[in-house]
PyMOL commands that place a pseudoatom at each C-alpha (Angstrom):
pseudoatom trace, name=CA, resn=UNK, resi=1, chain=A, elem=C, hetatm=0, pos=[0.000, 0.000, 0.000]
pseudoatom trace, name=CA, resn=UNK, resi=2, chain=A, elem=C, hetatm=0, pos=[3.102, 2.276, -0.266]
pseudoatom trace, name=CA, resn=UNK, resi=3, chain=A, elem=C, hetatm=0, pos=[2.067, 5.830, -1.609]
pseudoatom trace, name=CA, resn=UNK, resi=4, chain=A, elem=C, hetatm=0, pos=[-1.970, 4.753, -1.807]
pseudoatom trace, name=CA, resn=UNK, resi=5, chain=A, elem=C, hetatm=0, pos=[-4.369, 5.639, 1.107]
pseudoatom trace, name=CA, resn=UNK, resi=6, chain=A, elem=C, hetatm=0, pos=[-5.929, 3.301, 3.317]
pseudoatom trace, name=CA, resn=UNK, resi=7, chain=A, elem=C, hetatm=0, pos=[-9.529, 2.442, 1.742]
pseudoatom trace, name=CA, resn=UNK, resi=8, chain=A, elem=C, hetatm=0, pos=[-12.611, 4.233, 3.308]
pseudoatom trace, name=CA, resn=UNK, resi=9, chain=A, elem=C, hetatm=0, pos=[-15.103, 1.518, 4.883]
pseudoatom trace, name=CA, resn=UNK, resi=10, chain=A, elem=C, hetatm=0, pos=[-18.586, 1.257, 4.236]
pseudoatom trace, name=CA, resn=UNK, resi=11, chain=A, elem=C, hetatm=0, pos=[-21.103, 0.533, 6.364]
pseudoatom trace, name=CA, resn=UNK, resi=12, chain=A, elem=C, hetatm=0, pos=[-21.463, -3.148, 5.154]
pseudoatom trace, name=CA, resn=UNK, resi=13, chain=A, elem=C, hetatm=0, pos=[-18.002, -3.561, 5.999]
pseudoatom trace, name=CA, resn=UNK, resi=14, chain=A, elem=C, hetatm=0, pos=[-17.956, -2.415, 9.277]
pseudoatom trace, name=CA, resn=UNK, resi=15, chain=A, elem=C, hetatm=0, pos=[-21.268, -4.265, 10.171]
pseudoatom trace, name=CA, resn=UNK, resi=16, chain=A, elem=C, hetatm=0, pos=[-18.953, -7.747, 8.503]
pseudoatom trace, name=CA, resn=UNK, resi=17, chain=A, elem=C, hetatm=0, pos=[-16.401, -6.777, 10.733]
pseudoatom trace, name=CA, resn=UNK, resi=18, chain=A, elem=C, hetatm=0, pos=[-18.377, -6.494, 13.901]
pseudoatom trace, name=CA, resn=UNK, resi=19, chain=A, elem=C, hetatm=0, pos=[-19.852, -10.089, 13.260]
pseudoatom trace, name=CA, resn=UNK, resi=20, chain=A, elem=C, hetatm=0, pos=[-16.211, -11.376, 12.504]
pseudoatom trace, name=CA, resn=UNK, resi=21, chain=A, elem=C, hetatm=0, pos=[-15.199, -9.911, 15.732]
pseudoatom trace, name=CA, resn=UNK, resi=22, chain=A, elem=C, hetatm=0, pos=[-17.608, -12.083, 17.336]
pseudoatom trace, name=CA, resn=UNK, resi=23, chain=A, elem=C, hetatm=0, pos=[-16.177, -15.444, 16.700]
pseudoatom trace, name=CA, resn=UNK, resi=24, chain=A, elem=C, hetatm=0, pos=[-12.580, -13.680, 18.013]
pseudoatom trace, name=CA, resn=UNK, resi=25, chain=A, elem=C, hetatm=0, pos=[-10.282, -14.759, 20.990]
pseudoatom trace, name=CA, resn=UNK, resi=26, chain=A, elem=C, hetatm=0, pos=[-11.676, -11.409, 22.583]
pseudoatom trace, name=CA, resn=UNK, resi=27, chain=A, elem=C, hetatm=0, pos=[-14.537, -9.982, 21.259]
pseudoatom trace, name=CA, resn=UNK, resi=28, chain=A, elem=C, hetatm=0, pos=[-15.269, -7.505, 23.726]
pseudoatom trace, name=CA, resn=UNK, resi=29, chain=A, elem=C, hetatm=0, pos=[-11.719, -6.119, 23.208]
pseudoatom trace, name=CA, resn=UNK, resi=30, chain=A, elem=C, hetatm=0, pos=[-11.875, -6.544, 19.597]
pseudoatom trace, name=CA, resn=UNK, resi=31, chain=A, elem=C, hetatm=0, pos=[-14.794, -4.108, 19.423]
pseudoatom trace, name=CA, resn=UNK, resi=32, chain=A, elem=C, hetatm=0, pos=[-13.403, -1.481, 21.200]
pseudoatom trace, name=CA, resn=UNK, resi=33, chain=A, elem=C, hetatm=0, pos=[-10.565, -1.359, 19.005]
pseudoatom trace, name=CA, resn=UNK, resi=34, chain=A, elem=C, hetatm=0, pos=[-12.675, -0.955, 15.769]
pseudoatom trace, name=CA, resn=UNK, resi=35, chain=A, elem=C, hetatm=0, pos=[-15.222, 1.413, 17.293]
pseudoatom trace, name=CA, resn=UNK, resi=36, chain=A, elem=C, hetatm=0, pos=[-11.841, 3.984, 18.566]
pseudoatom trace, name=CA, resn=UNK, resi=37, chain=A, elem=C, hetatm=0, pos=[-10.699, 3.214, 15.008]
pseudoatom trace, name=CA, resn=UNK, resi=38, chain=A, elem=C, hetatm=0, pos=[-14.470, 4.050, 12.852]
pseudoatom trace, name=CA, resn=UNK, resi=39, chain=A, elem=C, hetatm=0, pos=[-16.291, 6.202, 15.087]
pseudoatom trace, name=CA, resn=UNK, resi=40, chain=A, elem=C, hetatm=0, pos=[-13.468, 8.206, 17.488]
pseudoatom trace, name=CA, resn=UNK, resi=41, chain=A, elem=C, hetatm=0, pos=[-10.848, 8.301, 14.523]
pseudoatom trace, name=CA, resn=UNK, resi=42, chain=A, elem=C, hetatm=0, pos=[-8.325, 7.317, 16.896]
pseudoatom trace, name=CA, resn=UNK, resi=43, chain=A, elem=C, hetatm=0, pos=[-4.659, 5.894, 15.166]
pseudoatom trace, name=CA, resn=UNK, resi=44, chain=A, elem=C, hetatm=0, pos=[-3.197, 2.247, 15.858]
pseudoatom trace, name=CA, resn=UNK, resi=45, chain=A, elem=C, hetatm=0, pos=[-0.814, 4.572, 18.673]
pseudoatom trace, name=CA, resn=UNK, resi=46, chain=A, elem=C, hetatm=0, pos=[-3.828, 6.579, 20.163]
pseudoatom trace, name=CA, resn=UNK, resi=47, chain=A, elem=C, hetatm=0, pos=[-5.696, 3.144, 20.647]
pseudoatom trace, name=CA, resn=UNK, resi=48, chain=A, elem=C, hetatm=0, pos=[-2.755, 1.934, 22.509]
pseudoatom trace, name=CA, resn=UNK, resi=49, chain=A, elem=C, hetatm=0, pos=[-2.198, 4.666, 24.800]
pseudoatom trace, name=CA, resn=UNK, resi=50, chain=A, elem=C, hetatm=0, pos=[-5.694, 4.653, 25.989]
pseudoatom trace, name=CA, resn=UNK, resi=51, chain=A, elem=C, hetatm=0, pos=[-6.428, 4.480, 29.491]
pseudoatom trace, name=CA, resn=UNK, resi=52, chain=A, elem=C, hetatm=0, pos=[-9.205, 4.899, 31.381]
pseudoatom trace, name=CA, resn=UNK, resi=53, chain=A, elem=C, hetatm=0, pos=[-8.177, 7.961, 32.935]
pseudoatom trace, name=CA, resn=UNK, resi=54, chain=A, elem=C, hetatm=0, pos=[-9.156, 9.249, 29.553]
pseudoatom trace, name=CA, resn=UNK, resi=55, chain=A, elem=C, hetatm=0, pos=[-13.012, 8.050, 29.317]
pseudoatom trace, name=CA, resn=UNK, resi=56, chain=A, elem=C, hetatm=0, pos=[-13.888, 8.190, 32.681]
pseudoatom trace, name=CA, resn=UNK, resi=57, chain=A, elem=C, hetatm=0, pos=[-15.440, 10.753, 35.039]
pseudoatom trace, name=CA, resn=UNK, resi=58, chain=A, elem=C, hetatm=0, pos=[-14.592, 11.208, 38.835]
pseudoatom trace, name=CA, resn=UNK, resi=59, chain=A, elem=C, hetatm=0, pos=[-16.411, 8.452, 39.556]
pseudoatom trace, name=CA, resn=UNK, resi=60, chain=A, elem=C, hetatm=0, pos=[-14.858, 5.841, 37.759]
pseudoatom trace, name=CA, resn=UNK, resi=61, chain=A, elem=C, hetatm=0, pos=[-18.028, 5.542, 35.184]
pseudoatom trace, name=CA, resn=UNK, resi=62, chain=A, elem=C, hetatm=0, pos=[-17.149, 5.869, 31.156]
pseudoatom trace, name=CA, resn=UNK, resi=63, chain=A, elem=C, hetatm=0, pos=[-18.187, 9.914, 30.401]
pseudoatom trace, name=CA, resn=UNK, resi=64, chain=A, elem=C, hetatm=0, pos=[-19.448, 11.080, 27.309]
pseudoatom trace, name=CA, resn=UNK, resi=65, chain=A, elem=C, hetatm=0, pos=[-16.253, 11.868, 25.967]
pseudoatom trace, name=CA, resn=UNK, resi=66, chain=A, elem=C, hetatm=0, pos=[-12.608, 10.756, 25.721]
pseudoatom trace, name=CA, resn=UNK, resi=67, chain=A, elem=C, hetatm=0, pos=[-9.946, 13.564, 26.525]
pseudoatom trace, name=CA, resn=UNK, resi=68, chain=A, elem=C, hetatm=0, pos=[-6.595, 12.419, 24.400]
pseudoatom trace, name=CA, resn=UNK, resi=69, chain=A, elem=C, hetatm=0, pos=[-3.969, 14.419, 25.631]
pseudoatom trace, name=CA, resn=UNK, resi=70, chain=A, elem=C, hetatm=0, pos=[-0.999, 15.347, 23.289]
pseudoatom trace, name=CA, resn=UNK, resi=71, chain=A, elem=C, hetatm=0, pos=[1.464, 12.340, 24.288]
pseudoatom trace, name=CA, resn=UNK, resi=72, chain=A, elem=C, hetatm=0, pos=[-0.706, 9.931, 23.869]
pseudoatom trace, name=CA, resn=UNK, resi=73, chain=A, elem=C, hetatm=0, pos=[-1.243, 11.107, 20.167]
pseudoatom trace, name=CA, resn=UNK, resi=74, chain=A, elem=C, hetatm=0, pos=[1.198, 12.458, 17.608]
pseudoatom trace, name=CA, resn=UNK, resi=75, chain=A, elem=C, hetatm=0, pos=[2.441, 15.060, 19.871]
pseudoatom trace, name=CA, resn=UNK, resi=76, chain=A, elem=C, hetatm=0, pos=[0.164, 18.110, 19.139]
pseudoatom trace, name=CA, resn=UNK, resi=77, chain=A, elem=C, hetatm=0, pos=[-3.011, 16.027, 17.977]
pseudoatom trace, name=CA, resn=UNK, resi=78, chain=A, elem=C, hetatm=0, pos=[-4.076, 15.988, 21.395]
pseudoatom trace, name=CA, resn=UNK, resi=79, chain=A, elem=C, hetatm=0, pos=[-8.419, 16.667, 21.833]
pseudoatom trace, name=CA, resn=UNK, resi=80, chain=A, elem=C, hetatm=0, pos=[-11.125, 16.051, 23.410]
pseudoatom trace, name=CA, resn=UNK, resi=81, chain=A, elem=C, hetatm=0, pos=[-13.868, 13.966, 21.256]
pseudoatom trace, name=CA, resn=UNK, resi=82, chain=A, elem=C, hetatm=0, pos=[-17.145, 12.872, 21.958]
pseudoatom trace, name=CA, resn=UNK, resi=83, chain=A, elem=C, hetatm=0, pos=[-18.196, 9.470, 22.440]
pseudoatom trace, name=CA, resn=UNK, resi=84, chain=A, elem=C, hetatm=0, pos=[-20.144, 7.737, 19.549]
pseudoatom trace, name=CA, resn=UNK, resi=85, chain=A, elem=C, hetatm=0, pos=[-23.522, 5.816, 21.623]
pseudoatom trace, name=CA, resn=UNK, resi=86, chain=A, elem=C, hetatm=0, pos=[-22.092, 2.439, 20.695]
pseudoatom trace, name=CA, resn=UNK, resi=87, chain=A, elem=C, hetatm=0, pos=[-18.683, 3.010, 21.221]
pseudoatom trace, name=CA, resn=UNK, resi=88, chain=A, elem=C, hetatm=0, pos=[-19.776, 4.162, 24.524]
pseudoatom trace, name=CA, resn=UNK, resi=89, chain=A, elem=C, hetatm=0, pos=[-21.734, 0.778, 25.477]
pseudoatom trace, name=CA, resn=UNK, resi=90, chain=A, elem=C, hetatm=0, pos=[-18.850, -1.456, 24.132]
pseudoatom trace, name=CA, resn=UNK, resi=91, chain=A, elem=C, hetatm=0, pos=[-16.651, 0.485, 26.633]
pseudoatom trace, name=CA, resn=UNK, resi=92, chain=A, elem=C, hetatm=0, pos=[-18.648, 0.403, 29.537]
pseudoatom trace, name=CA, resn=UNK, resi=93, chain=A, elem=C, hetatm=0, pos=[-18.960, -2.945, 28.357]
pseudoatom trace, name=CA, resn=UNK, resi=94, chain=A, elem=C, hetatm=0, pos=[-15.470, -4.114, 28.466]
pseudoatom trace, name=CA, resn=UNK, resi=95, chain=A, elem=C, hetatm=0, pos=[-14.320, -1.702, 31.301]
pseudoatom trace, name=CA, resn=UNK, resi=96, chain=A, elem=C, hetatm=0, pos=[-16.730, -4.394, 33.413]
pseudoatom trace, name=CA, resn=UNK, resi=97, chain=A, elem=C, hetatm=0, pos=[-14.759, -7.234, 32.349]
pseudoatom trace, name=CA, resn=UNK, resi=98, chain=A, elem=C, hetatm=0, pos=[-11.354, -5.766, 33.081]
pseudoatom trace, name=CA, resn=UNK, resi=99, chain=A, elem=C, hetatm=0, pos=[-9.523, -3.740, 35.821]
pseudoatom trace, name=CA, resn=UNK, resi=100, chain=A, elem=C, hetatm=0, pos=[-10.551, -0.044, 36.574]
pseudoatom trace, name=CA, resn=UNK, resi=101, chain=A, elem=C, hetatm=0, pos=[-7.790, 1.333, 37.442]
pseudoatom trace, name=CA, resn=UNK, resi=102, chain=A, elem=C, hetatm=0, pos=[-7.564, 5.039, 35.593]
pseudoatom trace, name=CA, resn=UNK, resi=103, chain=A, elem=C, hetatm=0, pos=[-3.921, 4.130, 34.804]
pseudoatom trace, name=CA, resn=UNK, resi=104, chain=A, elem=C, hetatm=0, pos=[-4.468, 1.452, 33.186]
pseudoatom trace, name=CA, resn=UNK, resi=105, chain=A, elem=C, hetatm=0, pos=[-4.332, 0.264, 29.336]
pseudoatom trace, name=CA, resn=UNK, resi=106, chain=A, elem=C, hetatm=0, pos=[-8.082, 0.431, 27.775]
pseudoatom trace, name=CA, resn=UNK, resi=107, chain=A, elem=C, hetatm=0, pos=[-7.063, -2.278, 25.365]
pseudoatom trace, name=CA, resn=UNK, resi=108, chain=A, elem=C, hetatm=0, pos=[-4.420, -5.064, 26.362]
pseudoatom trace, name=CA, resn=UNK, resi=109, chain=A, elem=C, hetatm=0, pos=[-2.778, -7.788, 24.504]
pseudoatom trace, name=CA, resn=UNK, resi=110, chain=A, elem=C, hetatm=0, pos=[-3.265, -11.303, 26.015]
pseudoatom trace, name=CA, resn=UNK, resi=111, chain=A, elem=C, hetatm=0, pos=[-0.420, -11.184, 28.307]
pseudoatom trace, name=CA, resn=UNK, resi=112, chain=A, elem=C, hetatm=0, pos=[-2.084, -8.126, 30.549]
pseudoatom trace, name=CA, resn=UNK, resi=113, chain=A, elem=C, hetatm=0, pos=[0.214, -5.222, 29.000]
pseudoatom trace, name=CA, resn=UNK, resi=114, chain=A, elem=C, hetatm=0, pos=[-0.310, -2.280, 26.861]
pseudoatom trace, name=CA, resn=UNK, resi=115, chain=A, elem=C, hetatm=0, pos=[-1.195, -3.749, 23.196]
pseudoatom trace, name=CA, resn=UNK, resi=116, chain=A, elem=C, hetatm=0, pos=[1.536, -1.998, 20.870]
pseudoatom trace, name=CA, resn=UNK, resi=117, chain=A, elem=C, hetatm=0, pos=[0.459, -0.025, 18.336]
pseudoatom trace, name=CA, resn=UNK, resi=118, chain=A, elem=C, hetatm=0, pos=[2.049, -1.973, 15.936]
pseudoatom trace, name=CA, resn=UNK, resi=119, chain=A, elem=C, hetatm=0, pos=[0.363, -5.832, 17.193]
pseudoatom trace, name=CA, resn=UNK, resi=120, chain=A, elem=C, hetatm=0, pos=[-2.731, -3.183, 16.879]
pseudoatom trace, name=CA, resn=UNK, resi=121, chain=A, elem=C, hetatm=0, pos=[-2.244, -2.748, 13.385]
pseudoatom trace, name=CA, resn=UNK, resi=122, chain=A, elem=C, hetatm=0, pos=[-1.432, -6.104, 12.955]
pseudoatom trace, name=CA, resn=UNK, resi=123, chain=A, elem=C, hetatm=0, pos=[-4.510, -7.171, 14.016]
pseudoatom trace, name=CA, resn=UNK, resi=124, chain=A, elem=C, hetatm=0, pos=[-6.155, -5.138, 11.538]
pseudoatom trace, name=CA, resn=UNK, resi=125, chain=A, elem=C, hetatm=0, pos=[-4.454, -6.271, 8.739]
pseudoatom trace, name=CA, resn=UNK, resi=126, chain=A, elem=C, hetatm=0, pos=[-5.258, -9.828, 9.955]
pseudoatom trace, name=CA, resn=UNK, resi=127, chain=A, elem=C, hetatm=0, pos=[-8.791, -9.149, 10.266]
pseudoatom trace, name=CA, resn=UNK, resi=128, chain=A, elem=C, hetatm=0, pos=[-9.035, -7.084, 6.877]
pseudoatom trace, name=CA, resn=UNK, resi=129, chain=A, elem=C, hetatm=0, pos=[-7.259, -10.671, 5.349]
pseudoatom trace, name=CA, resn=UNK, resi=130, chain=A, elem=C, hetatm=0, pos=[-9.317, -12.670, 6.912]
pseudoatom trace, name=CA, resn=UNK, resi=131, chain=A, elem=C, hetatm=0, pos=[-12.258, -10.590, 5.103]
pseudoatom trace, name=CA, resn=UNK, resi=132, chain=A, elem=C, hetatm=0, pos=[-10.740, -10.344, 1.907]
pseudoatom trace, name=CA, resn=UNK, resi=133, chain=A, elem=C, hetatm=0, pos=[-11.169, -6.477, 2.318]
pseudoatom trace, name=CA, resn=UNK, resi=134, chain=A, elem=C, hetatm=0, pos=[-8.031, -5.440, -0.329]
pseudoatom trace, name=CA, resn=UNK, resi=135, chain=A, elem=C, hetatm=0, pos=[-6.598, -1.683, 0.170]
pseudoatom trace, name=CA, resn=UNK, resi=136, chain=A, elem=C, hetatm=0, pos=[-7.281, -1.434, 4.054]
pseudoatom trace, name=CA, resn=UNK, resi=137, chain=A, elem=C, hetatm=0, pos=[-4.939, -0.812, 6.691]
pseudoatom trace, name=CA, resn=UNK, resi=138, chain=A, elem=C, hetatm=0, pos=[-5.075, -0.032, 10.663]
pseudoatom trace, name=CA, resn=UNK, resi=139, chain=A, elem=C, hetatm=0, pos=[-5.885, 3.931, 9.250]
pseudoatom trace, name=CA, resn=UNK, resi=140, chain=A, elem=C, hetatm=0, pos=[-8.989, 3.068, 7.214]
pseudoatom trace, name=CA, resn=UNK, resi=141, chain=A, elem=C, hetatm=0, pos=[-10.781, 3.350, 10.128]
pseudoatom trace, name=CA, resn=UNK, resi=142, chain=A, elem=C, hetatm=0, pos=[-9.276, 7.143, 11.086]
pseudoatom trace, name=CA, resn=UNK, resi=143, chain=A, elem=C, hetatm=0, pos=[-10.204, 7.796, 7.170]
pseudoatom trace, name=CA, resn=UNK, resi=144, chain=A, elem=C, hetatm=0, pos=[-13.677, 6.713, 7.871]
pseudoatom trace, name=CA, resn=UNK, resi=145, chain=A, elem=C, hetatm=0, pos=[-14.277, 8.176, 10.814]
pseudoatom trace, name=CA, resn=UNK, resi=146, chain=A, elem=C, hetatm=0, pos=[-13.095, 11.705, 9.037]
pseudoatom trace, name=CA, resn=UNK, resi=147, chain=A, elem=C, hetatm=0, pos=[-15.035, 10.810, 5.923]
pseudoatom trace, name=CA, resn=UNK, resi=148, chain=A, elem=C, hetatm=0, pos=[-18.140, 10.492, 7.936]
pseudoatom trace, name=CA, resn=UNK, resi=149, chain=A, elem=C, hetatm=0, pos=[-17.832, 13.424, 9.887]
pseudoatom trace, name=CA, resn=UNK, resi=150, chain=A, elem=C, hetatm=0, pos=[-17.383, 15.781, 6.805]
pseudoatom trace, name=CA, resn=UNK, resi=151, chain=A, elem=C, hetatm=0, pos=[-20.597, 14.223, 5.321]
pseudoatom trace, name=CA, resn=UNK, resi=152, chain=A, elem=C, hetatm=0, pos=[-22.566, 14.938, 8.507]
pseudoatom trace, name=CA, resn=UNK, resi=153, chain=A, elem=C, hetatm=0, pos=[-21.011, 17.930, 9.722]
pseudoatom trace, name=CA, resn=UNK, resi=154, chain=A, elem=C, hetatm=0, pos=[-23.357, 20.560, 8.047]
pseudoatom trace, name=CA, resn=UNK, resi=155, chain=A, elem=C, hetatm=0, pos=[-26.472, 18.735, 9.357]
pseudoatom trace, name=CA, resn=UNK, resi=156, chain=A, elem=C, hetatm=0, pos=[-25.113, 19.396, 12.745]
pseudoatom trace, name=CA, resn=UNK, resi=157, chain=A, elem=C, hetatm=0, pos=[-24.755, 22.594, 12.194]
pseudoatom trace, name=CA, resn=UNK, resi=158, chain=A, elem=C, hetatm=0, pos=[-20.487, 22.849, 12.205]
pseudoatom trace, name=CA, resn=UNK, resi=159, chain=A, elem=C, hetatm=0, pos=[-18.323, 22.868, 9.657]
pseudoatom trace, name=CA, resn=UNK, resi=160, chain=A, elem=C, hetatm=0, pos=[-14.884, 21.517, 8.496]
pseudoatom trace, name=CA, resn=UNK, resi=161, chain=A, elem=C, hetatm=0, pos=[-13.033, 23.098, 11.200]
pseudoatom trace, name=CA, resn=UNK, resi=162, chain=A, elem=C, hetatm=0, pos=[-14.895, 21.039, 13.799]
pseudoatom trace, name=CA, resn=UNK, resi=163, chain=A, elem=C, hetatm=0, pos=[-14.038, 17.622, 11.759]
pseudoatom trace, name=CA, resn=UNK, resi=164, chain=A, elem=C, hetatm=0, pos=[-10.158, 19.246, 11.659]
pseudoatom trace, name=CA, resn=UNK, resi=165, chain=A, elem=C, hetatm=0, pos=[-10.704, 19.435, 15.714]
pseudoatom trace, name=CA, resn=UNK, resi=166, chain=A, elem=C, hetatm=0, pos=[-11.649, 16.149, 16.235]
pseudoatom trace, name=CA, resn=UNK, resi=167, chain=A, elem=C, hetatm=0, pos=[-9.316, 14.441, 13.844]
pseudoatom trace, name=CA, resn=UNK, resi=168, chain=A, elem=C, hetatm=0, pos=[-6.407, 16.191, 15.836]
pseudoatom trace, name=CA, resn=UNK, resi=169, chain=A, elem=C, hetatm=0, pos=[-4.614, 17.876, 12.335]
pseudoatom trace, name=CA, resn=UNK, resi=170, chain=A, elem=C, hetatm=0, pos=[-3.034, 20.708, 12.203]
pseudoatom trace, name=CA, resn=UNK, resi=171, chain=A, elem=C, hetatm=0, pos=[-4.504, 22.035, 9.132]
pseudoatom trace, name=CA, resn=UNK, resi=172, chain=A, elem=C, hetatm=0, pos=[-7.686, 21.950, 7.207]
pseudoatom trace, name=CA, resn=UNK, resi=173, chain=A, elem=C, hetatm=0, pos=[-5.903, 20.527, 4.013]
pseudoatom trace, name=CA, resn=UNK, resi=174, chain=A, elem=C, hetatm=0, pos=[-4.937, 17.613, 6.021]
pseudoatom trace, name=CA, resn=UNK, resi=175, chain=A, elem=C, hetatm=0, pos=[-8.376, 16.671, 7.234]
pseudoatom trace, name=CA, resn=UNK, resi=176, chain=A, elem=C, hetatm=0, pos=[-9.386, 17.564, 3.324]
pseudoatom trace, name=CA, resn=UNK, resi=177, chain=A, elem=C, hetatm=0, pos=[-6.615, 14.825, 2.450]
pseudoatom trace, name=CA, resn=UNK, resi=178, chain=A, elem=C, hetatm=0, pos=[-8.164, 12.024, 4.315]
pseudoatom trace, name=CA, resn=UNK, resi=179, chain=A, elem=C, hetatm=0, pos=[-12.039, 13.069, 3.031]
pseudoatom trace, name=CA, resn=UNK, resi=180, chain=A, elem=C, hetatm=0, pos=[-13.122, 10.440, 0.592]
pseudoatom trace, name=CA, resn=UNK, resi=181, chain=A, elem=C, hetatm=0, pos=[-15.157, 11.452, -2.646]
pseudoatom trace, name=CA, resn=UNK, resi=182, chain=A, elem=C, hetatm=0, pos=[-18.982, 10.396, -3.253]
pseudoatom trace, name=CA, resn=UNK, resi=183, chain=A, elem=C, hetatm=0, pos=[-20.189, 10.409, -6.363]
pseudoatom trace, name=CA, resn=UNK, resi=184, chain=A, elem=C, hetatm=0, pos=[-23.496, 10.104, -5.519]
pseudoatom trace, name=CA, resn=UNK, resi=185, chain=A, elem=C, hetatm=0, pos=[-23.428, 13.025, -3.632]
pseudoatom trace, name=CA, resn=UNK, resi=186, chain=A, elem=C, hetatm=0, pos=[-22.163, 15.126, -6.747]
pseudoatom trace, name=CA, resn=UNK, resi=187, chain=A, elem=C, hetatm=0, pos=[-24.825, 13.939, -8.970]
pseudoatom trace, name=CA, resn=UNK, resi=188, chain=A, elem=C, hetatm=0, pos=[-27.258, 15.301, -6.209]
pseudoatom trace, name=CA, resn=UNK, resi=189, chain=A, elem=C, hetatm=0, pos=[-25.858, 18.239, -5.875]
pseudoatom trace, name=CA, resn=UNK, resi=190, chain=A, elem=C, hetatm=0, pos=[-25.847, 18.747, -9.794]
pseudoatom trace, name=CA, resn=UNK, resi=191, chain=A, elem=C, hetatm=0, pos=[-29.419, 18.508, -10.450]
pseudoatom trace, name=CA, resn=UNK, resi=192, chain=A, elem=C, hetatm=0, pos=[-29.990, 20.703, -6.997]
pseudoatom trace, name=CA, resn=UNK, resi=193, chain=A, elem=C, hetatm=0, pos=[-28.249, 23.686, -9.394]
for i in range(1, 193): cmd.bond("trace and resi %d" % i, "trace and resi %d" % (i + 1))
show_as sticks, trace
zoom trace
């Protein structure tokens, strides 16, 4: 995949995942990592340098949004993002099936420790094999995540800047970068002129 970008996942493809996650070694942990990945936007080394300091309130309960702080991320990509409904329940889920601790690792590999992000991206590329989902890589979830936001943003009443925001980039012409096309979309707008 040198030079190319990761492939944009539809929702079929995401819903195939899901029920291949199922039949998984870990299936609670398994969805976590695709739900950071398709609906927070988070990279293989965000996903691994979650803890649940980051998700949680006072109380110890998963809050409504996850506060990334700039180490954890690329160094200045740090933000604050809200949680996605079903991301949400698959963390509250697995948080009950695994130590509290705020310090803690939100997703571990099978020894206990911090899952690397580069197993993380492994496990990607395993499950995209296993799939046969060709052109897709540990960041097709990040580009789906952005895609989706940039279709939806207007309805919420933001714009591009907010999508920039929450995928953590420096400049709109990244975010623009990682925006996949829709032909549909322009054929709409066409006969709306």
């Amino acid at each position: 995949m040198a030079g190319k970008q990761a492939k944009v996942l539809s929702t079929r493809e995401i819903t195939q995942m899901l029920t291949h996650i199922k039949g998984t070694r870990y299936p609670q942990r398994n969805k976590v990592m695709l739900l950071l990945s398709v609906k927070a936007g988070l990279r293989a080394k965000e996903i691994s340098n979650l803890t649940w300091a980051m998700l949680t309130d006072a109380s110890g309960q998963v809050s409504d949004t996850l506060h990334l702080p700039d180490n954890s991320s690329k160094g200045k990509s740090g933000r604050i993002i809200p949680l996605n409904a079903q991301l949400k329940e698959a963390l509250i889920n697995l948080q009950q099936m695994v130590s509290r601790t705020p310090e803690h690792y939100v997703i571990k590999s099978e020894r206990g420790v911090k899952m690397l992000p580069g197993a993380i991206a492994v496990w990607f590329g395993d499950v995209f094999k296993a799939l046969r989902l060709d052109g897709c890589s540990s960041h097709s979830g990040r580009r789906t995540f952005v895609t989706n936001a940039a279709k939806k943003i207007i309805e919420a009443g933001g714009s591009l800047r907010d999508v920039q925001q929450l995928a953590g980039h420096a400049s709109l012409q990244m975010t623009q970068s990682y925006i996949e096309g829709d032909c549909e979309a322009k054929r709409k707008v066409v006969d709306m002129i």
